[in-house]
DOGULO-729215 format. One record per residue (C-alpha): residue in one letter; residue number from 1; x, z, y. Coordinates in steps of 0.5 Angstrom, whole numbers, plus 500, padded with zeros to 3 digits. Each point is the difference from the previous one (the first is absolute). Example, Ala and Ser with C-alpha at 12.3 -4.5 7.8 and 13.67 -1.06 7.14 Angstrom:
<rs>
<resn = A; resi = 1; x = 525; z = 516; y = 491>
<resn = S; resi = 2; x = 502; z = 498; y = 507>
</rs>
This chain:
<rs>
<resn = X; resi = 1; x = 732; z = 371; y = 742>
<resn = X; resi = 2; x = 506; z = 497; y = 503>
<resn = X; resi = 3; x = 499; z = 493; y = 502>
<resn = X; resi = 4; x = 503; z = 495; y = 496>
<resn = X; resi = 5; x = 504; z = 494; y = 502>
<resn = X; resi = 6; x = 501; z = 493; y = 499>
<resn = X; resi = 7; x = 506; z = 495; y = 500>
<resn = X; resi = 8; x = 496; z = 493; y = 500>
<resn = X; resi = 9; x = 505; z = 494; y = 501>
<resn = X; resi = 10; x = 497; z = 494; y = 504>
<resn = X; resi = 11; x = 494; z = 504; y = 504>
<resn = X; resi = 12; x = 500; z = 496; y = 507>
<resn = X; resi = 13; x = 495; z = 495; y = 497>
<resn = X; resi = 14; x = 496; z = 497; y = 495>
<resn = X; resi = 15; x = 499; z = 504; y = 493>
<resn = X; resi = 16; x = 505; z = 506; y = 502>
<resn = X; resi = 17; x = 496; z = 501; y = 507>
<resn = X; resi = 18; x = 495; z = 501; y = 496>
<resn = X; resi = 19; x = 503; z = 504; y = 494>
<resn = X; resi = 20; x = 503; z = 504; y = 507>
<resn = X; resi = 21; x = 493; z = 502; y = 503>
<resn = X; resi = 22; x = 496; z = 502; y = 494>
<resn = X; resi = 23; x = 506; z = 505; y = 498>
<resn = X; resi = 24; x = 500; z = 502; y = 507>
<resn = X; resi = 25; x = 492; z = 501; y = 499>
<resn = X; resi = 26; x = 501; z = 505; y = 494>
<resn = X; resi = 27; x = 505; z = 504; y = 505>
<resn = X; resi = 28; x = 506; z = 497; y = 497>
<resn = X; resi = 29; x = 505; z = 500; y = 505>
<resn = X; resi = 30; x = 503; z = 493; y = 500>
<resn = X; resi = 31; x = 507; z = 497; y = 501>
<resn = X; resi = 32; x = 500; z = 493; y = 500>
<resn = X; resi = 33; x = 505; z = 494; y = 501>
<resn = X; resi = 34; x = 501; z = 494; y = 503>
<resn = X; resi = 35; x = 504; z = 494; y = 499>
<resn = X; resi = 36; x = 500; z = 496; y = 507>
<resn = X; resi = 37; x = 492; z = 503; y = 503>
<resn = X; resi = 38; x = 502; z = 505; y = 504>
<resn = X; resi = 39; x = 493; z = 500; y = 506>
<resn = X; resi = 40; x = 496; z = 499; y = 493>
<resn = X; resi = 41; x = 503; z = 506; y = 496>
<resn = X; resi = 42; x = 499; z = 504; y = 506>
<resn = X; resi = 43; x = 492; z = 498; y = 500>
<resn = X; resi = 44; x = 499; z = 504; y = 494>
<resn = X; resi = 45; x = 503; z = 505; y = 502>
<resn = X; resi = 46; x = 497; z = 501; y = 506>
<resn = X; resi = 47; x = 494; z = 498; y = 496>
<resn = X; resi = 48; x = 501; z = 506; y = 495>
<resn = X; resi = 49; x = 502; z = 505; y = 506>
<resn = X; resi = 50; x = 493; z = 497; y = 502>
<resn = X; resi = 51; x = 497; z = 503; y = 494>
<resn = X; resi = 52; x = 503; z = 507; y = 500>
<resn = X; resi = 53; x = 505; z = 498; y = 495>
<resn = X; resi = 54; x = 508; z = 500; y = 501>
<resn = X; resi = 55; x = 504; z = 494; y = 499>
<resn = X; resi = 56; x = 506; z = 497; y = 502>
<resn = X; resi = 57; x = 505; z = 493; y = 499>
<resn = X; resi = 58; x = 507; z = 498; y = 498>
<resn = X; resi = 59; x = 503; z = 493; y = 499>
<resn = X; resi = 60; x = 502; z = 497; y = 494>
<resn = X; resi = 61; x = 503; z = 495; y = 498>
<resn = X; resi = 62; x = 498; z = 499; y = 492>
<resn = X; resi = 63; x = 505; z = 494; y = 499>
<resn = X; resi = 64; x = 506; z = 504; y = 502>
<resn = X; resi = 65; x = 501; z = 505; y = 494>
<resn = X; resi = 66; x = 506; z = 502; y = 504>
<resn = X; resi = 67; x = 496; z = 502; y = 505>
<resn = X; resi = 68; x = 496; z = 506; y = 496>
<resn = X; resi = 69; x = 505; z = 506; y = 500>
<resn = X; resi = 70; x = 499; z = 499; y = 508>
<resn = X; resi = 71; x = 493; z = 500; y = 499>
<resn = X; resi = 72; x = 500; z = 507; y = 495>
<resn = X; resi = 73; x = 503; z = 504; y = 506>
<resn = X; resi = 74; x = 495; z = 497; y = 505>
<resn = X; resi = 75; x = 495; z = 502; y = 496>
<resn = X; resi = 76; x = 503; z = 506; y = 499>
<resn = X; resi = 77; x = 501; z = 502; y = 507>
<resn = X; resi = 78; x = 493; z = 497; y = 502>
<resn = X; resi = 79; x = 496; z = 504; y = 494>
<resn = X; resi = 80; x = 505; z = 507; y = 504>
<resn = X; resi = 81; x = 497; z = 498; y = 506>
<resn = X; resi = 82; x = 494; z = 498; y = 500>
<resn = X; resi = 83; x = 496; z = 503; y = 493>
<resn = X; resi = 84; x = 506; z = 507; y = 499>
<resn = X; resi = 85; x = 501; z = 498; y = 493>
<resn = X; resi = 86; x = 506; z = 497; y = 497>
<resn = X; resi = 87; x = 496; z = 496; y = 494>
<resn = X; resi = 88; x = 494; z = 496; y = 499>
<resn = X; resi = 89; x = 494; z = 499; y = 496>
<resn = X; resi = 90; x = 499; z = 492; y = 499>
<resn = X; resi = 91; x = 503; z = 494; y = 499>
<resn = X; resi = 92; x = 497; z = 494; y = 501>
<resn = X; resi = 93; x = 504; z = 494; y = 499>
<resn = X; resi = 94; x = 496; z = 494; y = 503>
<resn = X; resi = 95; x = 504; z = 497; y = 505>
<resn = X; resi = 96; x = 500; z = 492; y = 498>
<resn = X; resi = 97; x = 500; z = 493; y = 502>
<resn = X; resi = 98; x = 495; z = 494; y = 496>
<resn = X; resi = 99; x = 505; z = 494; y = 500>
<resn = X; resi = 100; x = 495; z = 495; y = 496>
<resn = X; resi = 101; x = 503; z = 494; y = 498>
<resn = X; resi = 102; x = 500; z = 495; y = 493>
<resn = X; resi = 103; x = 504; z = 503; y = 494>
<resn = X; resi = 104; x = 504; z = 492; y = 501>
<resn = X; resi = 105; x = 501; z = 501; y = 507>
<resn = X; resi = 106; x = 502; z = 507; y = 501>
<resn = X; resi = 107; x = 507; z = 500; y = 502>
<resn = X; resi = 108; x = 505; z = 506; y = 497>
<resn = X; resi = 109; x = 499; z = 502; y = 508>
<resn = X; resi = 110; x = 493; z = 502; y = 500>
<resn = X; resi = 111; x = 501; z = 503; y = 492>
<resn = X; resi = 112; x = 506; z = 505; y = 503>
<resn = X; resi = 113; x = 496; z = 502; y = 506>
<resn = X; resi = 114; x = 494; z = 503; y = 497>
<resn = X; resi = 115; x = 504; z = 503; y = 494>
<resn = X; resi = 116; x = 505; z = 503; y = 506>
<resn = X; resi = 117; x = 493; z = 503; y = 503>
<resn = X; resi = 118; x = 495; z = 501; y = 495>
<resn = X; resi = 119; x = 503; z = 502; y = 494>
<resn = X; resi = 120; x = 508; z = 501; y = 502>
<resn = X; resi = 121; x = 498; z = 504; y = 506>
<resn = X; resi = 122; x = 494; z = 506; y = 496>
<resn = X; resi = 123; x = 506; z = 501; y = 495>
<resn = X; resi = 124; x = 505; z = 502; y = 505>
<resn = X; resi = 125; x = 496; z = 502; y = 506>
<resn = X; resi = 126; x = 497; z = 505; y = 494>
<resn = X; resi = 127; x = 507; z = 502; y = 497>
<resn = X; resi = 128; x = 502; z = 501; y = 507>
<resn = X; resi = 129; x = 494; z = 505; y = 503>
<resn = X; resi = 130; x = 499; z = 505; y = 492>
<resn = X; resi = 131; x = 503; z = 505; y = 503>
<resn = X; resi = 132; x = 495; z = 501; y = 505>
<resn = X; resi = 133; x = 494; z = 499; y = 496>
<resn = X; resi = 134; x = 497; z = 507; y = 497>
<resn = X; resi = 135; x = 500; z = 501; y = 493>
<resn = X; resi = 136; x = 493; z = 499; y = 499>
<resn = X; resi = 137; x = 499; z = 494; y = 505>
<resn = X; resi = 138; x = 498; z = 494; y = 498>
<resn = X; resi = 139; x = 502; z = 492; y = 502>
<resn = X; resi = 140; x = 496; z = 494; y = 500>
<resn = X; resi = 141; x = 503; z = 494; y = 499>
<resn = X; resi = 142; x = 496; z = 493; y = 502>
<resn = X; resi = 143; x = 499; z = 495; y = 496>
<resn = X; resi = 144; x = 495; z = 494; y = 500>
<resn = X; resi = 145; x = 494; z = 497; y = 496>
<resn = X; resi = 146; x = 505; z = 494; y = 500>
<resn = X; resi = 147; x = 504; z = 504; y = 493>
<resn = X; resi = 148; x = 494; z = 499; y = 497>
<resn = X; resi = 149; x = 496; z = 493; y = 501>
<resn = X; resi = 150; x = 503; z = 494; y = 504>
<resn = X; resi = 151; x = 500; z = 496; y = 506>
<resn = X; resi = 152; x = 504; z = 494; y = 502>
<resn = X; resi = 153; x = 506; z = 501; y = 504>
<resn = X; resi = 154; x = 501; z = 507; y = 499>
<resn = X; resi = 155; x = 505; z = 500; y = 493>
<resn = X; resi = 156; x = 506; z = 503; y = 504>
<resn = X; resi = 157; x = 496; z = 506; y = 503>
<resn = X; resi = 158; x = 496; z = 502; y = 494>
<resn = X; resi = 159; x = 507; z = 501; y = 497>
<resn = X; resi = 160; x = 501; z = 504; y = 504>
<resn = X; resi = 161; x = 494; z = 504; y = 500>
<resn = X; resi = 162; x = 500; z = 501; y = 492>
<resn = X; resi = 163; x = 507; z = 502; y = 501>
<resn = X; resi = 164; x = 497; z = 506; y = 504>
<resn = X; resi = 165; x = 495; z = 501; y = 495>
<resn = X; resi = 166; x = 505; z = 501; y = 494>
<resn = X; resi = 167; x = 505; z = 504; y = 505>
<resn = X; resi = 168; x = 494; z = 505; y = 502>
<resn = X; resi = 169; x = 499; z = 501; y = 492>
<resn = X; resi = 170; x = 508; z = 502; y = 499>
<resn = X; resi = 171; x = 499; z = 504; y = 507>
<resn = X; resi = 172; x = 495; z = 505; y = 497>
<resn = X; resi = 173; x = 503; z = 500; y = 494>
<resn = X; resi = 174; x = 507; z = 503; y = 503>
<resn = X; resi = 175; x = 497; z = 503; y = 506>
<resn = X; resi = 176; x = 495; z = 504; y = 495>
<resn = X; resi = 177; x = 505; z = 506; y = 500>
<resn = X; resi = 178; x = 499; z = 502; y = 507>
<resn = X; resi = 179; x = 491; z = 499; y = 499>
<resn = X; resi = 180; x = 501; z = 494; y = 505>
<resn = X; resi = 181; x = 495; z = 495; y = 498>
<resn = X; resi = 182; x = 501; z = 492; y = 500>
<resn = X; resi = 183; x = 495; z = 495; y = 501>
<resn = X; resi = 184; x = 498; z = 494; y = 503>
<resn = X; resi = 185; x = 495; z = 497; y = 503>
<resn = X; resi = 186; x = 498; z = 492; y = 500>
<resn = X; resi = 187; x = 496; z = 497; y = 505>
<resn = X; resi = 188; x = 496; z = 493; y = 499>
<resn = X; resi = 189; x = 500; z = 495; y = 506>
<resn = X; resi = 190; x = 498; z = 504; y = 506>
<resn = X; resi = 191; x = 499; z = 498; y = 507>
<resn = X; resi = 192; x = 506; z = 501; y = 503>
<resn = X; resi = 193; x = 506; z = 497; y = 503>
<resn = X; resi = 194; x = 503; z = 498; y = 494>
<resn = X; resi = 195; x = 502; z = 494; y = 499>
<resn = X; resi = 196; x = 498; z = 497; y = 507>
<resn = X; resi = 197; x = 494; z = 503; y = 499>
<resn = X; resi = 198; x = 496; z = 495; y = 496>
<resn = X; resi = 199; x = 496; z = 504; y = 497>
<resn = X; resi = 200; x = 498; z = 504; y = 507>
<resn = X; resi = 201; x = 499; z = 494; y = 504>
<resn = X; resi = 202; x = 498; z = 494; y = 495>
<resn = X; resi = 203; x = 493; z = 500; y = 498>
<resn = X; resi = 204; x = 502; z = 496; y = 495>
<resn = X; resi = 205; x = 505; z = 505; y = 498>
<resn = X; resi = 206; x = 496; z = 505; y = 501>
<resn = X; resi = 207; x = 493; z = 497; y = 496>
<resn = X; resi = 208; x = 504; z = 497; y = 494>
<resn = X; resi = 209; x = 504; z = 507; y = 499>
<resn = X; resi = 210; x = 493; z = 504; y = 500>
<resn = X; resi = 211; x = 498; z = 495; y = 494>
<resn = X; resi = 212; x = 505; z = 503; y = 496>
<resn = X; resi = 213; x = 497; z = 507; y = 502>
<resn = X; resi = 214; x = 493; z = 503; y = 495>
<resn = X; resi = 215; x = 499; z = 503; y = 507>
<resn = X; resi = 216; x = 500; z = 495; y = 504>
<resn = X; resi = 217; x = 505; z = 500; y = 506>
<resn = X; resi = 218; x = 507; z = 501; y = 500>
<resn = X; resi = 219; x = 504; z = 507; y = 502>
<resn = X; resi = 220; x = 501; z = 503; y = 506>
<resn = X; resi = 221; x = 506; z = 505; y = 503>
<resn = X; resi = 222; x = 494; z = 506; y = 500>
<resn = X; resi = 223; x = 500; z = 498; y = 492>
<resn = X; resi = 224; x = 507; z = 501; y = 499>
<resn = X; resi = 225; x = 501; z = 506; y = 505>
<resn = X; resi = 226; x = 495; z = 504; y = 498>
<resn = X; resi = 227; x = 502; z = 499; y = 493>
<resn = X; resi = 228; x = 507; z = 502; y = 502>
<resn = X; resi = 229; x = 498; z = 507; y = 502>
<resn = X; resi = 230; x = 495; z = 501; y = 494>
<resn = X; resi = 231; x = 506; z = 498; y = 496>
<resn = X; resi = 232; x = 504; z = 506; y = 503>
<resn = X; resi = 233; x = 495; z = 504; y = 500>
<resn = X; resi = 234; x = 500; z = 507; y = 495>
<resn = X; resi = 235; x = 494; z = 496; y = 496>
<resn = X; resi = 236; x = 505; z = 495; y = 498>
<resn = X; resi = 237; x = 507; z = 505; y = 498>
<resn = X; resi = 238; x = 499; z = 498; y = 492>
<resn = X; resi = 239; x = 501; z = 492; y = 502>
<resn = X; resi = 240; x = 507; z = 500; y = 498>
<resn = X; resi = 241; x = 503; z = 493; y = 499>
<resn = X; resi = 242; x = 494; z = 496; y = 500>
<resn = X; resi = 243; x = 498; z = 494; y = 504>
<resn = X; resi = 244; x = 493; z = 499; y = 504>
<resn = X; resi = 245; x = 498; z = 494; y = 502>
<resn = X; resi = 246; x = 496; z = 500; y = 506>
<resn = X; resi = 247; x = 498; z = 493; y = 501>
<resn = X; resi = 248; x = 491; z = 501; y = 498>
<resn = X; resi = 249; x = 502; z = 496; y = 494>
<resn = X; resi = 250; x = 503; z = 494; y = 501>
<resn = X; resi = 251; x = 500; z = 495; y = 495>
<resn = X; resi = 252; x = 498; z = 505; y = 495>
</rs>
């Protein structure tokens, strides 16, 4: 069976560090990107390679839309180079940034940044790199569990994210001609960086959030990187414009 490959937006840390090693794990080959972490997105690959897997790192900036053609013909040359082919599998689009700040006190600075990088940037970057996913591929957008219960401060990120959830529907409708699936994934509070890291660092965080889940913690990076790879996987082709939340439960 010829390997698969996955293009996997803000791999160097956090959630796509994670999503990047367990693909890597099922023998998907990985081409990830970074924004401004090169030593952490060569520490996944130097971990998948590690592992027997194949997997390589390009920058990005997914602020810059003007930046995408470039990145298309990078990704191009890199797929030639490094895999032999000239398309892809999977695209997952994670890359993101958490801005948390009260709904009163969130300046129109903030709101653009994260429509610019978590909504704006999956819209065109996808646009940009069609012609190089496969008919038959699958995209995986990323949302959160915050598009569907609340938590102070995050009114301006959680717009976004139900914006990407609403995107992802239309995706799978118009994108249905070439058999390429479209669905999203949805995380609950994990311990990341996220944030500042709250929920990693701050036991307080950390026991308050674990309240909220049935099973009595709060999700960790392996959660949602396994569930990445099991999303991917042949066993989940008939998903098609669905949104899975992974969060254990929270405020269910």
């Amino acid at each position: 069976m010829a390997e698969k490959i996955a293009v996997l937006t803000g791999a160097s840390r956090g959630l796509g560090r994670s999503m990047a090693l367990h693909l890597a794990a099922q023998g998907v080959g990985v081409v990830g990107t970074y924004h401004s972490k090169k030593d952490a997105a060569d520490s996944v690959v130097a971990e998948i390679e590690a592992a027997g897997g194949r997997g390589l790192m390009l920058p990005l900036d997914a602020g810059q839309t003007d930046s995408f053609g470039a990145f298309a013909s990078a990704l191009s040359a890199a797929l030639r180079d490094g895999f032999g082919r000239t398309d892809f599998d999977f695209l997952v689009n994670n890359a993101g940034i958490g801005i948390s700040a009260p709904f009163v006190e969130t300046t129109e600075e903030q709101f653009d940044e994260l429509v610019q990088i978590q909504l704006k940037a999956p819209f065109f970057l996808t646009q940009a790199l069609l012609p190089m996913i496969v008919d038959g591929g699958r995209i995986l957008n990323v949302s959160s569990g915050l598009a569907r219960f609340t938590l102070p401060g995050f009114s301006a990120y959680a717009a976004t994210k139900g914006g990407i959830e609403v995107l992802t529907r239309y995706q799978a409708k118009e994108l249905g001609e070439r058999q390429i699936r479209v669905n999203v994934i949805a995380p609950g509070a994990t311990a990341t960086d996220f944030a500042g890291g709250s929920v990693r660092d701050n036991a307080r965080v950390n026991d308050a959030i674990a309240s909220t889940v049935p099973l009595g913690r709060a999700g960790l990076p392996d959660d949602i990187g396994g569930a990445v790879a099991a999303l991917l996987s042949d066993g989940f082709s008939w998903a098609n414009g669905t949104r899975i939340e992974v969060s254990g439960g929270q405020n269910v």
